[in-house]
Biopython code that builds the backbone (N, CA, C, O; Angstrom):
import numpy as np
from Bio.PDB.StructureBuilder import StructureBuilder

atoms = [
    (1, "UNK", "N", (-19.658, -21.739, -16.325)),
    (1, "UNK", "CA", (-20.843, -21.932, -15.519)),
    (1, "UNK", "C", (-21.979, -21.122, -16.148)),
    (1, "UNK", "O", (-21.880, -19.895, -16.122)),
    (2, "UNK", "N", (-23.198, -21.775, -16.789)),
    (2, "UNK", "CA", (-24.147, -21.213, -16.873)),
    (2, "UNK", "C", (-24.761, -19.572, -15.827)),
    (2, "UNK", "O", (-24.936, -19.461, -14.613)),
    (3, "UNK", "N", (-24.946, -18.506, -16.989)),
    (3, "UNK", "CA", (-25.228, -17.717, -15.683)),
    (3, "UNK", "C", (-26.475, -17.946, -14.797)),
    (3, "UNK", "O", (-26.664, -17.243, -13.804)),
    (4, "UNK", "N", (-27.313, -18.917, -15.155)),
    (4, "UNK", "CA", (-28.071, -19.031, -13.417)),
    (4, "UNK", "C", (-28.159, -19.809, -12.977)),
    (4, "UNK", "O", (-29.107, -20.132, -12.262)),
    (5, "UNK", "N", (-27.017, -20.551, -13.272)),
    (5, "UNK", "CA", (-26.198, -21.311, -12.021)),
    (5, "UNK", "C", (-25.213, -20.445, -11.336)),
    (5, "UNK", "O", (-24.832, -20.623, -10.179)),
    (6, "UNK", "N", (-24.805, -19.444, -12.169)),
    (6, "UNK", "CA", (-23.831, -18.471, -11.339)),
    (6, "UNK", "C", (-24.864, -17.429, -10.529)),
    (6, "UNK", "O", (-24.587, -16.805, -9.505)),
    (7, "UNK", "N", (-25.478, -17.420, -10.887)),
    (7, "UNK", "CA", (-26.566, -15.746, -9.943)),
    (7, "UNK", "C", (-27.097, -16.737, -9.060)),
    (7, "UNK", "O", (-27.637, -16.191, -8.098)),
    (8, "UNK", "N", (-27.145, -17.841, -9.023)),
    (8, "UNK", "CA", (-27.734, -18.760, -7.627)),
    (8, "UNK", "C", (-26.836, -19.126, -6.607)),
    (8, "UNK", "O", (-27.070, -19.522, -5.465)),
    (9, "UNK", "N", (-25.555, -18.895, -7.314)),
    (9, "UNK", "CA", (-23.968, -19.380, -6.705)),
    (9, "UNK", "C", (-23.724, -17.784, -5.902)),
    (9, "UNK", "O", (-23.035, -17.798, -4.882)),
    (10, "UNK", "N", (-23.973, -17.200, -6.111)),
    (10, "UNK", "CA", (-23.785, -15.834, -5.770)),
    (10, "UNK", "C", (-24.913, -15.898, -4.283)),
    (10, "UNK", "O", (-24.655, -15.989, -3.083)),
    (11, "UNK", "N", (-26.103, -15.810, -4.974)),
    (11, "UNK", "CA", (-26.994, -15.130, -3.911)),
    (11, "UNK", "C", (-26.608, -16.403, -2.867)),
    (11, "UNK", "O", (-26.287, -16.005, -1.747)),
    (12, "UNK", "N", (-26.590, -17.646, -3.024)),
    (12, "UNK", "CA", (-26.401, -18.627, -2.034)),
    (12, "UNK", "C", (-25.243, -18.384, -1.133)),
    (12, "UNK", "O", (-25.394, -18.800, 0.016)),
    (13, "UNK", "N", (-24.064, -17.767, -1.430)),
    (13, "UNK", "CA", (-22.947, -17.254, -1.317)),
    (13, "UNK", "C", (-22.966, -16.350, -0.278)),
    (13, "UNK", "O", (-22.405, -16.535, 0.802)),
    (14, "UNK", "N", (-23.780, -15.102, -0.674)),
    (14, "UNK", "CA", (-24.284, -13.772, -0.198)),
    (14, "UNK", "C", (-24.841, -13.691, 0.924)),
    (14, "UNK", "O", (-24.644, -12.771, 1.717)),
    (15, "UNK", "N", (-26.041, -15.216, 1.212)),
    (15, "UNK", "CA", (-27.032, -14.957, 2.099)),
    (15, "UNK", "C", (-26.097, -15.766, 3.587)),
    (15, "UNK", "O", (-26.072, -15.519, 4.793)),
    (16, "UNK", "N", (-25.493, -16.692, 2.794)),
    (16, "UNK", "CA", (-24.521, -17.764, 4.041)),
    (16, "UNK", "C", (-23.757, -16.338, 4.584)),
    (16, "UNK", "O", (-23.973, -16.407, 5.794)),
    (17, "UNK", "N", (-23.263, -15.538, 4.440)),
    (17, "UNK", "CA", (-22.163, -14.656, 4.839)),
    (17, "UNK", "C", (-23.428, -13.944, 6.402)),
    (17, "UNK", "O", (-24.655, -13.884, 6.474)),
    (18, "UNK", "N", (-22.081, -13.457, 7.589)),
    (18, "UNK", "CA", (-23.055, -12.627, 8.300)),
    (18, "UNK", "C", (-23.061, -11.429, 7.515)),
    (18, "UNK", "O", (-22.229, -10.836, 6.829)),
    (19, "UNK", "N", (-24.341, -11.249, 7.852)),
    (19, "UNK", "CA", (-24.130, -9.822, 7.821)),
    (19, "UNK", "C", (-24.790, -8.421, 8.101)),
    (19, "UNK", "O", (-26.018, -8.331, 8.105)),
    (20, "UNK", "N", (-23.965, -7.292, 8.343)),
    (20, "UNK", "CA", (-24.203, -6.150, 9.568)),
    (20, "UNK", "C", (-24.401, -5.062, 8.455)),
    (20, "UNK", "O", (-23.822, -4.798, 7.401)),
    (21, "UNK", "N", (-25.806, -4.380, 9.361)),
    (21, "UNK", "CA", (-25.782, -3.109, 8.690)),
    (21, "UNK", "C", (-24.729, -2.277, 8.050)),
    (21, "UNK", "O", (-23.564, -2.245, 8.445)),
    (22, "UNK", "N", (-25.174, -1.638, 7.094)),
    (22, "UNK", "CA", (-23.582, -0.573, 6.622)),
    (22, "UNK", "C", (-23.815, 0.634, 7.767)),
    (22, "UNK", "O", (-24.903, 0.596, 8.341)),
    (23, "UNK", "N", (-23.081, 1.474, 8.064)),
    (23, "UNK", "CA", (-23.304, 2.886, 8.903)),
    (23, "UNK", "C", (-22.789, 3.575, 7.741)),
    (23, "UNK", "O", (-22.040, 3.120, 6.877)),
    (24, "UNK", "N", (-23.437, 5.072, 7.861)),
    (24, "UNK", "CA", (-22.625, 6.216, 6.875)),
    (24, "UNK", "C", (-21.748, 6.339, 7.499)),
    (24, "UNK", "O", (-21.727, 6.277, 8.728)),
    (25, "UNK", "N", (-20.544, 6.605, 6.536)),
    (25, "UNK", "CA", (-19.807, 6.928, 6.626)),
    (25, "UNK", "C", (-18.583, 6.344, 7.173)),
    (25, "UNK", "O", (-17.597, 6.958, 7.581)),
    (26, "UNK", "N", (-18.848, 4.557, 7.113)),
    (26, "UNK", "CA", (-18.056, 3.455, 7.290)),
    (26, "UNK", "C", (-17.333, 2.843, 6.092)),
    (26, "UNK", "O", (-17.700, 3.358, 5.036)),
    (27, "UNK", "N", (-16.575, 2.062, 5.981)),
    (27, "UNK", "CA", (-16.027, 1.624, 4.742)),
    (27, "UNK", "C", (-16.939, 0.238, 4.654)),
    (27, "UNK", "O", (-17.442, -0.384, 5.590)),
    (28, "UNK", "N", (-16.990, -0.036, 3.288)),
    (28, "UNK", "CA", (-17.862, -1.252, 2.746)),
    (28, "UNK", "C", (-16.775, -2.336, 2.813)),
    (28, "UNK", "O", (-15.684, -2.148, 2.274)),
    (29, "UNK", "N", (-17.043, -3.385, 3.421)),
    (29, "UNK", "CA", (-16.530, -4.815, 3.340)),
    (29, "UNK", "C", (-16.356, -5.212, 1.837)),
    (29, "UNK", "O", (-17.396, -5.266, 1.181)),
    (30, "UNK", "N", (-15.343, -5.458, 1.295)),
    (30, "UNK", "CA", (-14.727, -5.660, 0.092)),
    (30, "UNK", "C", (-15.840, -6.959, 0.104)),
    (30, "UNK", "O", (-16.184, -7.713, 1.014)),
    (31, "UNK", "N", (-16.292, -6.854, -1.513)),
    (31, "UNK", "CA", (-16.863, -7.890, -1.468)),
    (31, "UNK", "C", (-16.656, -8.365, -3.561)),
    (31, "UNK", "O", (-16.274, -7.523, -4.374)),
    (32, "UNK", "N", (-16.955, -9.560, -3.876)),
    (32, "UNK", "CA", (-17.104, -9.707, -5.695)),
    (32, "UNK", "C", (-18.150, -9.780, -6.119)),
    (32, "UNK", "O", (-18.915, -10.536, -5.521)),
    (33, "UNK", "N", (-18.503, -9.278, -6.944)),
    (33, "UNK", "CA", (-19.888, -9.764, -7.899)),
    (33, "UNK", "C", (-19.235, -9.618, -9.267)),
    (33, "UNK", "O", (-18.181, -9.072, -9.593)),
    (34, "UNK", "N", (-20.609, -10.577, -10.315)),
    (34, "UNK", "CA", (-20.125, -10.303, -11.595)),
    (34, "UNK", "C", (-20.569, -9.334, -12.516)),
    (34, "UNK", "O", (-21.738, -9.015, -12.298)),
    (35, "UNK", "N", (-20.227, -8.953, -13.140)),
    (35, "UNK", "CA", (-20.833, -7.451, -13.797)),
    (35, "UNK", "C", (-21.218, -8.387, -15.338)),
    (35, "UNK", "O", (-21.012, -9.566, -15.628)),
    (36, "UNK", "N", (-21.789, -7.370, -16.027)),
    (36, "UNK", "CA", (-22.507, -7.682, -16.975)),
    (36, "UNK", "C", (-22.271, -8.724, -18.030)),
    (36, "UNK", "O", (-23.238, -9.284, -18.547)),
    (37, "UNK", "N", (-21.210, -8.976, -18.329)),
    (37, "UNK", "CA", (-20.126, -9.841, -18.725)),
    (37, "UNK", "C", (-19.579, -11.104, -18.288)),
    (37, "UNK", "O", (-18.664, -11.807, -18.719)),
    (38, "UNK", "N", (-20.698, -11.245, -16.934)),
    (38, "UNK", "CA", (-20.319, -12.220, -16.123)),
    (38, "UNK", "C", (-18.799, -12.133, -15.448)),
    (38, "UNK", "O", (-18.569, -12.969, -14.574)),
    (39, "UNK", "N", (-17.764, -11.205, -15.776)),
    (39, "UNK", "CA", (-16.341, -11.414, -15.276)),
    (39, "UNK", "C", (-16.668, -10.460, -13.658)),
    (39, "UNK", "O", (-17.503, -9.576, -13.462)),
    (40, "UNK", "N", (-15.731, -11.014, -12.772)),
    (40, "UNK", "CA", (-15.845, -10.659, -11.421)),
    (40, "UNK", "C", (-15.039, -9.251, -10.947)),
    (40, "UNK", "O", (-13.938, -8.766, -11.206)),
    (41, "UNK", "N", (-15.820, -8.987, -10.380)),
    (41, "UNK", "CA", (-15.229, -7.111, -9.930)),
    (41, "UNK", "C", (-15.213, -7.533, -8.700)),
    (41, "UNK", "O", (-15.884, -8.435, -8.197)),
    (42, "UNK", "N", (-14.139, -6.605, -8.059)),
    (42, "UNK", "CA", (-13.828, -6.727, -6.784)),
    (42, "UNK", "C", (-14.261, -5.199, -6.572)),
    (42, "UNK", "O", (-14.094, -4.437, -7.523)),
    (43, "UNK", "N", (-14.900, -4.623, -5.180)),
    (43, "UNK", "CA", (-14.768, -3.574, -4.654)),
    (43, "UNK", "C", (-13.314, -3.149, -4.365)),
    (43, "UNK", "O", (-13.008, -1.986, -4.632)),
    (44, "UNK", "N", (-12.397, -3.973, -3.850)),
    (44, "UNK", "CA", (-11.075, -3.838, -3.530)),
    (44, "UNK", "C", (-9.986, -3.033, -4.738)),
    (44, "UNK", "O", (-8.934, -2.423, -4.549)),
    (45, "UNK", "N", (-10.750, -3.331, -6.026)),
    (45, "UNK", "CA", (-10.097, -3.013, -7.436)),
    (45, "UNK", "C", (-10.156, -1.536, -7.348)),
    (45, "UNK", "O", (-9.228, -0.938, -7.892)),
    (46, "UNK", "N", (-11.257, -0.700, -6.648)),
    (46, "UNK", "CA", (-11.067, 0.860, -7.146)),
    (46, "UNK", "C", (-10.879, 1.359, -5.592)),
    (46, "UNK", "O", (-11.477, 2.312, -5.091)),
    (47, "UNK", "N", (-9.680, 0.302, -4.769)),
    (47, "UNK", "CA", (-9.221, 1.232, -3.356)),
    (47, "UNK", "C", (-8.461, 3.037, -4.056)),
    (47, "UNK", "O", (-7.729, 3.355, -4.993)),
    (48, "UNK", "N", (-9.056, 3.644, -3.135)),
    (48, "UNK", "CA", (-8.274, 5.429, -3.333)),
    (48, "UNK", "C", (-9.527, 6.030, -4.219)),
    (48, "UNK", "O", (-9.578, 7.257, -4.300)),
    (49, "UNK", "N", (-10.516, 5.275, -4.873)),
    (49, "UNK", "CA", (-11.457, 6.046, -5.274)),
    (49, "UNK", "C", (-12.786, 6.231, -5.073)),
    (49, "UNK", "O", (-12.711, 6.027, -3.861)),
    (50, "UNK", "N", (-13.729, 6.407, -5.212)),
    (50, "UNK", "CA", (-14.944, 6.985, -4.960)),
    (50, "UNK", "C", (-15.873, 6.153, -5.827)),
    (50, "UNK", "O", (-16.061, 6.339, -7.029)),
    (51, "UNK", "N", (-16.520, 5.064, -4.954)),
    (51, "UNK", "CA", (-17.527, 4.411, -5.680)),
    (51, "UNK", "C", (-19.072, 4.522, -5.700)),
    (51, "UNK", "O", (-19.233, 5.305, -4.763)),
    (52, "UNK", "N", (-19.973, 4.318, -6.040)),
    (52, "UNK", "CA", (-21.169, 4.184, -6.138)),
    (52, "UNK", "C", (-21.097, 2.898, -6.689)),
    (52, "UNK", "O", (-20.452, 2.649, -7.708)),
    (53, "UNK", "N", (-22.001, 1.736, -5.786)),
    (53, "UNK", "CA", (-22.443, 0.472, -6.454)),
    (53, "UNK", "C", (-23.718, 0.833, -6.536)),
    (53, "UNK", "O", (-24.249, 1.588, -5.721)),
    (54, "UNK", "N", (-24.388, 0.241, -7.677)),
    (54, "UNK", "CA", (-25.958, 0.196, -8.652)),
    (54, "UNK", "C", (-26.192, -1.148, -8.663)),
    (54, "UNK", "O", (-25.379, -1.937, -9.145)),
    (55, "UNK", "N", (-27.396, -1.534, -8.099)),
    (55, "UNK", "CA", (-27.768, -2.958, -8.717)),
    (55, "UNK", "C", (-28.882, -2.748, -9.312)),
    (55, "UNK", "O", (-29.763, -2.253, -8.609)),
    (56, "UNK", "N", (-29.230, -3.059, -10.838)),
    (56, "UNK", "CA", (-30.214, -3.141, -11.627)),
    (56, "UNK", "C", (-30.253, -4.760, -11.999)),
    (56, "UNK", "O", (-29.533, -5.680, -11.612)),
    (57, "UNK", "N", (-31.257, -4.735, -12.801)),
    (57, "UNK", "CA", (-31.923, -6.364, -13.273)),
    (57, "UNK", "C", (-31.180, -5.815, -14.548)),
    (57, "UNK", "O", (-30.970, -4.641, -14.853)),
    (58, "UNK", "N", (-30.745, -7.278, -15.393)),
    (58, "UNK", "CA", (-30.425, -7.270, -16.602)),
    (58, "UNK", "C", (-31.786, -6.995, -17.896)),
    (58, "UNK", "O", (-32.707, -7.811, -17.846)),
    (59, "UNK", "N", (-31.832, -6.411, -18.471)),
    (59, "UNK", "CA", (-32.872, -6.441, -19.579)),
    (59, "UNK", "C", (-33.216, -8.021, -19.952)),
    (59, "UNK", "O", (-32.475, -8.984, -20.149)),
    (60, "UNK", "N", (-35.167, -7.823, -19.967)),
    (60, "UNK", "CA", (-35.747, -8.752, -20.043)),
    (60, "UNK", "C", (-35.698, -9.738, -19.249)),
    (60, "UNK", "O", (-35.775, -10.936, -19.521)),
    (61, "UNK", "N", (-35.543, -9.134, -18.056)),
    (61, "UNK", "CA", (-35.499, -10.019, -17.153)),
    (61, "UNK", "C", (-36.220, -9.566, -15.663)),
    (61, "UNK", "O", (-35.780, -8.506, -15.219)),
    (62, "UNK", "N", (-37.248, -10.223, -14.860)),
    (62, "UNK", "CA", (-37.897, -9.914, -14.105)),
    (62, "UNK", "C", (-37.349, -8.738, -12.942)),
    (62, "UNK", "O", (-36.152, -8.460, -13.009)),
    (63, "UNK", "N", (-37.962, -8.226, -12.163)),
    (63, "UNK", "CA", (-37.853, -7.350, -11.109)),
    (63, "UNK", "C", (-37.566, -6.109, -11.592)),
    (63, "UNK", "O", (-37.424, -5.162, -10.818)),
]
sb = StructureBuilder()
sb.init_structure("model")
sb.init_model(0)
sb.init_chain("A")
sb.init_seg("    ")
for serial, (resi, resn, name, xyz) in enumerate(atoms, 1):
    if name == "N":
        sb.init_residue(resn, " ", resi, " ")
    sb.init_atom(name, np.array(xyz, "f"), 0.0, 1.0, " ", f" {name:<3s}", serial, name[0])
structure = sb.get_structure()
């Protein structure tokens, strides 16, 4: 899949879902995105550890 057909497949994906504020100090709803490589990460992949998610724009690319 072309990636922006995939980053449109995503956000279209993303926005259909409900969804509820996070609270501190709640656990994050397992969710996938694709990382730079386009291959899919699960939040679920680093259960027992300590994450920080980052969303940046890819280089040369708007926002």
């Amino acid at each position: 899949m072309p990636a922006a057909r995939r980053v449109h497949y995503y956000r279209s994906t993303l926005a259909r879902k409900d969804t509820m504020p996070l609270e501190i100090g709640k656990k994050a709803p397992d969710f996938a995105l694709p990382d730079e490589r386009g291959e899919l990460v699960k939040l679920s992949g680093f259960k027992g550890r300590r994450v920080v998610v980052f969303f940046y724009p890819k280089a040369s690319t708007p926002g």
